[in-house]
C-alpha positions as CSV (number, residue, x, y, z in Angstrom):
1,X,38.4,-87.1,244.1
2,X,36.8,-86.6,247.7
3,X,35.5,-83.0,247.3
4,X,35.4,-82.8,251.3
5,X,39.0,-83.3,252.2
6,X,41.9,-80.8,250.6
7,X,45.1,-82.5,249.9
8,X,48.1,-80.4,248.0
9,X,47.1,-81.5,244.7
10,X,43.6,-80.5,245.4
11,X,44.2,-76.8,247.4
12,X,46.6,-76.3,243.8
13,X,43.1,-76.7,242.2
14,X,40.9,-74.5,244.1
15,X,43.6,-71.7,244.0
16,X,43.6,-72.2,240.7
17,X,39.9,-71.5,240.4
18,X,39.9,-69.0,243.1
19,X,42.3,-66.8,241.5
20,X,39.8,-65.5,238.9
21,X,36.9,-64.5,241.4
22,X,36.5,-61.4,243.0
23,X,36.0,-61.2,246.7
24,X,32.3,-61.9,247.6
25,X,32.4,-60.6,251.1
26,X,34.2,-57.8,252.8
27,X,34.6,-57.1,256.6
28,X,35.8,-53.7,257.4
29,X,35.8,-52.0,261.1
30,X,32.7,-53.0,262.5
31,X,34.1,-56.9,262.2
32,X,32.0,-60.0,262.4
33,X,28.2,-59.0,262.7
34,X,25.7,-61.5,262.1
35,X,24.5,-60.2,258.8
36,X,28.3,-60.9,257.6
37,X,27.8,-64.7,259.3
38,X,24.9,-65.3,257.1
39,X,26.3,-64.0,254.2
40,X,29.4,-66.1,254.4
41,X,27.3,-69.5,255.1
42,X,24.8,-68.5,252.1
43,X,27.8,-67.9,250.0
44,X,29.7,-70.8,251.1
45,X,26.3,-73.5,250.6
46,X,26.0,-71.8,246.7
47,X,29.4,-71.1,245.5
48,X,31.4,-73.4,247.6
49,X,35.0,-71.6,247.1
50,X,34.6,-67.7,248.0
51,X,37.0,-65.2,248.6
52,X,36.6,-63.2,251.3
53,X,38.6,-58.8,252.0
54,X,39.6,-58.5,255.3
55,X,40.4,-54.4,255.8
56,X,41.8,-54.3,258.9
57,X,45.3,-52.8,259.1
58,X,46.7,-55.2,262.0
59,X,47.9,-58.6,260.2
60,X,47.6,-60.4,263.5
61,X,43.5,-58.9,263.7
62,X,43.0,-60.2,260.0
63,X,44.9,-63.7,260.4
64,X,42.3,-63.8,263.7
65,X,39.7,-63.2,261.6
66,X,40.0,-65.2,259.1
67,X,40.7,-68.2,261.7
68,X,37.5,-67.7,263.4
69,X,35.2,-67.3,260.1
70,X,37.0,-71.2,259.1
71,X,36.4,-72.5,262.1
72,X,32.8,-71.0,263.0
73,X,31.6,-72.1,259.2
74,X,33.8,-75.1,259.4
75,X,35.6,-74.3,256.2
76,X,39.2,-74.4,254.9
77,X,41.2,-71.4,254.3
78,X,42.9,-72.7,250.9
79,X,44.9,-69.5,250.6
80,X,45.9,-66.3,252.1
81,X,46.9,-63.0,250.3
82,X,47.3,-59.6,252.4
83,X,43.7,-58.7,253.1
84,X,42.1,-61.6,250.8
85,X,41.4,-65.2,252.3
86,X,40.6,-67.7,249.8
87,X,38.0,-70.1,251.5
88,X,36.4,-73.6,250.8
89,X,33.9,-75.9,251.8
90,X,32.0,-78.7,250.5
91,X,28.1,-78.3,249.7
92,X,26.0,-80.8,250.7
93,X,24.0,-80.6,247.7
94,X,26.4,-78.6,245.3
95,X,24.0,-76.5,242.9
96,X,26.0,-76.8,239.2
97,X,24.7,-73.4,238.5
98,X,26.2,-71.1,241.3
99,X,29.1,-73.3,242.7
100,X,32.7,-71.8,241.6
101,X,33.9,-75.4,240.9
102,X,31.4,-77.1,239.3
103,X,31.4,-74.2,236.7
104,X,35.2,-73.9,236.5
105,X,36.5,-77.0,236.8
């Protein structure tokens, strides 16, 4: 199975896995600073699949959000749940010991 590209069978899979973690990041008001930046590509190079807790009342605000974290860490948003997005992206060295799917699957 190519780990990089996310077919139907495969986004089944990671929503499988994703369901049992707890978001990793949160954005509230202040939105996207550059510490949260980091700590979405740091999270996204160990674990892989992360989920990330969007609390901002305005769905179109939090569907923009989301949108611009994907396409700024060049990830795929696999699922999307109220205020949780469910996000994936392909290590280039996946570590067995942190990444979500490696450990899960």
């Amino acid at each position: 199975m190519d780990r990089n590209r996310v077919d139907n069978a495969y986004r089944k899979q990671l929503k499988a896995v994703g369901h049992k973690l707890k978001p990793i990041v949160m954005i509230a008001g202040n939105g996207i600073t550059d510490a949260i930046d980091a700590e979405i590509e740091r999270a996204l190079e160990d674990h892989e699949l992360i989920k990330i807790r969007i609390s901002v009342a305005d769905r179109d605000v939090r569907r923009d959000m989301a949108d611009e974290i994907s396409a700024t860490h060049k990830a795929e948003i696999v699922q999307r749940i109220g205020n949780v997005i469910l996000l994936f992206r392909a290590a280039k060295q996946a570590k067995p010991k942190l990444s979500n799917l490696l450990r899960k699957l």
